[in-house]
C-alpha positions in Angstrom: 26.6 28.9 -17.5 29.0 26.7 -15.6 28.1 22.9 -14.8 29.7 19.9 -13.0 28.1 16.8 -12.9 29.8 15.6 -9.6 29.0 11.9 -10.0 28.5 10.7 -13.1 30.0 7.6 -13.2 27.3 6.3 -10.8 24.8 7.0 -14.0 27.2 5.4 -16.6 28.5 2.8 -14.6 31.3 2.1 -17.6 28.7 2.6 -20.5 30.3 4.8 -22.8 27.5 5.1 -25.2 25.6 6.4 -22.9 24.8 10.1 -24.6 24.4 13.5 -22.2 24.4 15.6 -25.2 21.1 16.8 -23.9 22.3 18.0 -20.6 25.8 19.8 -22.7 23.2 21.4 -25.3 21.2 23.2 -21.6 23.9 23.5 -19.1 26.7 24.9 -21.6 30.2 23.8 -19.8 30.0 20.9 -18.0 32.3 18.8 -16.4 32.1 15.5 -15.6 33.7 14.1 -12.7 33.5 10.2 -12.4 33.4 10.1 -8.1 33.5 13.2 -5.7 34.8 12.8 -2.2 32.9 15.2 0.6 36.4 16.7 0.7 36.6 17.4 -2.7 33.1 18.8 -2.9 33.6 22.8 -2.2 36.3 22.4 -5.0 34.5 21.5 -7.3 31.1 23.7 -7.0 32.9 27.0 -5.9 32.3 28.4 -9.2 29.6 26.5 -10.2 26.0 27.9 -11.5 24.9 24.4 -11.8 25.4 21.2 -10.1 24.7 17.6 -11.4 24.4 14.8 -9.1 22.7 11.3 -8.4 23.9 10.4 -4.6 26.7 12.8 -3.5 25.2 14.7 0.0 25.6 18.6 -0.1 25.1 20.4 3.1 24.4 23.9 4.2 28.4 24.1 4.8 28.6 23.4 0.7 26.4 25.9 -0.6 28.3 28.6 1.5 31.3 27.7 -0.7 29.1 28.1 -3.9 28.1 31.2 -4.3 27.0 31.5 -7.8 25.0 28.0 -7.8 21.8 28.6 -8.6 20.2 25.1 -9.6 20.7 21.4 -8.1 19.6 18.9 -10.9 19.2 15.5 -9.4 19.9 12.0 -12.0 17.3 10.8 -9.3 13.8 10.9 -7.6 14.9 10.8 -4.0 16.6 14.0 -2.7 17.5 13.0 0.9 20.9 14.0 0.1 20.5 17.1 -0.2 19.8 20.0 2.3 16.1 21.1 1.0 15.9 23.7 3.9 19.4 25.4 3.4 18.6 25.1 -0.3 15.6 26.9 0.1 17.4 29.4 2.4 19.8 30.4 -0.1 17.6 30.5 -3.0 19.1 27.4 -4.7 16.3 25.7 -7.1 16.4 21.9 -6.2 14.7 19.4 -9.1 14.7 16.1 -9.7 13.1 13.5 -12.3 10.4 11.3 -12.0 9.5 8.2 -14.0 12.2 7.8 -15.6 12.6 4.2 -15.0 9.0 2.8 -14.2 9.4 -0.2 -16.8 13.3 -0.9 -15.7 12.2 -1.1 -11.9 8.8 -3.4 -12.8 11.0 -5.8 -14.7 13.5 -5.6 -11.8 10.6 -6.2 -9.6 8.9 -9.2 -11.6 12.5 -10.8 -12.2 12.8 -11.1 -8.4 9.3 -12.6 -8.1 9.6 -14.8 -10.6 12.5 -15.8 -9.3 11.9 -16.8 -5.9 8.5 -18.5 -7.5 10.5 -20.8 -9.7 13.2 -20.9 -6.8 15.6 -20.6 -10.1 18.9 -20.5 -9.0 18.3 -23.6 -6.1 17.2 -25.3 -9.7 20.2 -24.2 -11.5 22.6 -25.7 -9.0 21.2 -28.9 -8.8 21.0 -29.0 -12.7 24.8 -28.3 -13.0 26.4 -29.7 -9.3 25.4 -33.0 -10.9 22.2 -33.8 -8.1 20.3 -34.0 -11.4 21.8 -37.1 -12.8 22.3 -38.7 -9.5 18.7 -38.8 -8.3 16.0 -37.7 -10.4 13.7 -37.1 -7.7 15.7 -33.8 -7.4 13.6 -32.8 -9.9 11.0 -32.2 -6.9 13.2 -31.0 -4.3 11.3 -27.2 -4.8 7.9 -26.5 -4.6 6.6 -25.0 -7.7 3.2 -22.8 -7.5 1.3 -21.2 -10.2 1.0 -17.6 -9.8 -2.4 -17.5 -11.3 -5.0 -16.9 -8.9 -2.5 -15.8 -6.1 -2.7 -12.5 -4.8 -0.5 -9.5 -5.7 -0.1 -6.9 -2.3 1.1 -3.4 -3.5 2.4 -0.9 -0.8 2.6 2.4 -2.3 0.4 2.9 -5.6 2.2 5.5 -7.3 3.6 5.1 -10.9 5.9 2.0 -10.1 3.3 0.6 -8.0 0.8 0.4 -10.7 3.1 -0.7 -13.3 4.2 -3.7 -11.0 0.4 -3.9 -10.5 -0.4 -3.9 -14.6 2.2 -6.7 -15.2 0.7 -9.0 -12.5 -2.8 -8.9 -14.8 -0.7 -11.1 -17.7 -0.3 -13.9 -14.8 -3.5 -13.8 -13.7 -3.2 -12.7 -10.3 -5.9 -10.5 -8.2 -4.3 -7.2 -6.8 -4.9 -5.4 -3.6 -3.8 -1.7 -2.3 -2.9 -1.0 0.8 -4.4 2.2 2.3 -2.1 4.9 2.8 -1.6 5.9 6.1 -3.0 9.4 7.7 -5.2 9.6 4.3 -8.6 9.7 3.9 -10.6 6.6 3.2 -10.4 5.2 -0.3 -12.3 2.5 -2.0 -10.6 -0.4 -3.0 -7.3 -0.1 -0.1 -7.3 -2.2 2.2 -5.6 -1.4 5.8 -1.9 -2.9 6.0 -2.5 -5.6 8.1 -5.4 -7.2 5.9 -3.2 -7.3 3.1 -0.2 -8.7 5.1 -2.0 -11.3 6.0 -4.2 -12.0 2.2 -1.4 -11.3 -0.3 1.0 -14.3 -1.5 3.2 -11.8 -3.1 4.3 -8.2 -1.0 5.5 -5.6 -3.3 7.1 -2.2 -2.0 7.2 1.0 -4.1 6.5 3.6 -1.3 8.8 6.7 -0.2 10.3 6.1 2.9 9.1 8.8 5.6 9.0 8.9 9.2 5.7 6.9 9.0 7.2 4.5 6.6 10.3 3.7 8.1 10.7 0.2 10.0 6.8 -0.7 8.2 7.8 -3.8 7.6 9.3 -6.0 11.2 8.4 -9.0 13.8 5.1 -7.9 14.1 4.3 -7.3 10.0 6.0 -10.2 9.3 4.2 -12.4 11.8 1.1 -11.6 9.6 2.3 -12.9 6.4 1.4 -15.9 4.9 4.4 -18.8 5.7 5.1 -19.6 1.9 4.8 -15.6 1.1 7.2 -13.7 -0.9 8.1 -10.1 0.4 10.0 -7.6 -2.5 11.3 -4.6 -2.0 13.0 -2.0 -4.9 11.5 1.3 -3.1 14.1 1.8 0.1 16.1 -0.6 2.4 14.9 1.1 5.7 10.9 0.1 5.1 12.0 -3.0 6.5 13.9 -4.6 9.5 16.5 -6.5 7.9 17.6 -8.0 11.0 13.7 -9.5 11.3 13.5 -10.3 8.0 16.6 -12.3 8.3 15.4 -14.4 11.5 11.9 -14.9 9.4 13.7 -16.6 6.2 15.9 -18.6 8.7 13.3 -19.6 10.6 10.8 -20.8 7.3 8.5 -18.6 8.6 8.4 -16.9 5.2 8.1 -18.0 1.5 11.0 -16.2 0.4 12.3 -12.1 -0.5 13.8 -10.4 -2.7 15.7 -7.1 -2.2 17.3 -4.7 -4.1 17.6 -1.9 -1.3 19.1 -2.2 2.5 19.4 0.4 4.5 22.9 1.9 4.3 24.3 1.7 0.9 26.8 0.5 0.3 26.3 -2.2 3.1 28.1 -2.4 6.0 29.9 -5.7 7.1 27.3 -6.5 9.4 24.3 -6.2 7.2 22.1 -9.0 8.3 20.6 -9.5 4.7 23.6 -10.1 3.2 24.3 -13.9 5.5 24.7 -16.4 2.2 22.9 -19.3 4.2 19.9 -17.8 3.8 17.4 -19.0 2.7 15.4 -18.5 -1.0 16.6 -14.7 -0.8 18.1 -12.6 -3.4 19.8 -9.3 -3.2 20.8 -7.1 -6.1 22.9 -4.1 -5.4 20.3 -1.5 -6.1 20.3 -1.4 -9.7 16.8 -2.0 -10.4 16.4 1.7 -12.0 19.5 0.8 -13.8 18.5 -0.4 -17.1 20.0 1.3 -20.3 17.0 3.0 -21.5 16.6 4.5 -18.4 19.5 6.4 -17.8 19.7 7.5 -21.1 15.7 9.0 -19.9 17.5 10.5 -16.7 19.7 12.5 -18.2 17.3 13.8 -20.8 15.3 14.4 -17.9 17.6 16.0 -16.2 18.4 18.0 -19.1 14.6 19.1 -19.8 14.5 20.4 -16.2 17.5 22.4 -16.9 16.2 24.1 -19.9 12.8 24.7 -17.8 14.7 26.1 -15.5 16.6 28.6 -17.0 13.7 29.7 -18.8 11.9 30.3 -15.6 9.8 27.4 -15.5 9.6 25.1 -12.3 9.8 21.2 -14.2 10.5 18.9 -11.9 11.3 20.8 -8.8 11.1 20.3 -5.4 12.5 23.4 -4.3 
């Protein structure tokens, strides 16, 4: 079997102990190409059996220049960028891997809430711009609330969901689910507006879909509490940045913090990423990211190649 991991680098990220002995032991040749350009694409899967990838797009157009591939194993859980319907024409198995990085994202996700709670980095500039000596009532400029008691909202209670949801016990909080739209009725979820307008803390971990995308704008906003906090590690396009923006301006929200926008990487005009903002902090998508976890991807990845080509179906999607 032939392999090429088209983007490898984007799993690495510079991390040289990083091992993918795993995915060499399954896949047999592989090579690993740190970036691939769509031009350089066909290329570099024309005689390929299997191909390795975390966020490089292949289209109908590619797999007409691959005629030997047979599998698509995905360093990810999201596979919108890939052609599932010209996949599934062709006959090209599509998988991915799942759970890989439940405790790296729920860290992510309670850094960011913790965070904005303790307003930490308006604390750390007044400790070190030298507002600390100069007037010790700086040392009440920020409000500072207890999250015990408070109320936890989670959108989307899959794995990552509850794990977010777990961690919020160890601060005391109370945790609601919001009802998932078009299912049946569920005890225990409540509709989204009920808990955009109950929860002090608004956590997303759902896919984004056609019913998902754009769930979070004027009008959802408009329900929140004013000192609310509003996280988001799932996808960029569940909310409106350009609302979300105006609402943190404005004070008309607690605070956010965001480790997804909509286009990645971000255009210039990204509203989100204005610095005078207000008690909002972006990271550039790398809650997933932590060591541990991308060493699990790629033994994931490798386990679903092994599957695979011993006629199982782990992890696919096509």
């Amino acid at each position: 079997m032939h392999g090429v991991f088209l983007d490898y680098e984007t799993v690495r990220n510079g991390d040289d102990s990083l091992d993918h002995s795993s995915i060499d032991a399954a896949a047999g040749t592989v090579r690993y190409y740190d970036v691939t350009d769509d031009v350089e694409i066909p290329a570099r899967i024309g005689e390929a059996d299997i191909v390795l990838l975390n966020k490089v797009k292949l289209t109908r157009a590619h797999f007409e220049a691959a005629p030997d591939l047979k599998l698509i194993a995905l360093s990810a859980t999201g596979t919108d960028n890939i052609d599932l319907d010209a996949a599934r024409d062709r006959g090209i198995a599509v998988c991915n891997v799942r759970g890989y990085c439940t405790a790296s994202v729920a860290q992510h996700a309670w850094a960011l809430i913790l965070g904005l709670s303790q307003h930490l980095s308006s604390w750390h500039r007044l400790a070190v711009d030298g507002s600390w000596v100069r007037d010790e009532v700086n040392e009440l400029a920020y409000p500072l609330r207890e999250l015990t008691g408070r109320t936890l909202g989670i959108i989307g209670w899959g794995e990552l969901g509850r794990a977010v949801g777990r961690a919020a016990e160890a601060f005391g909080m109370r945790v609601i689910v919001c009802h998932r739209q078009g299912a049946p009725p569920m005890e225990g979820r409540v509709p989204l507006d009920e808990l955009l307008a109950t929860a002090d803390v608004v956590s997303l971990h759902c896919p984004l879909t056609p019913a998902t995308r754009g769930l979070i704008g004027v009008r959802e906003l408009a329900l929140m509490k004013p000192d609310a906090l509003l996280i988001n590690t799932a996808r960029g396009a569940l909310i409106d940045s350009a609302a979300l923006a105006r609402a943190l301006k404005e004070r008309r929200l607690g605070g956010a913090g965001i480790d997804v926008l909509p286009v990645e990487p971000p255009a210039g005009s990204e509203p989100l990423l204005d610095p005078s903002i207000p008690n909002l902090i972006v990271t550039p998508h790398i809650a997933w990211a932590a060591f541990e976890a991308r060493q699990r991807c790629l033994d994931e990845m490798a386990a679903n190649i092994r599957d695979f080509l011993e006629g199982g179906r782990r992890g696919r999607v096509v």
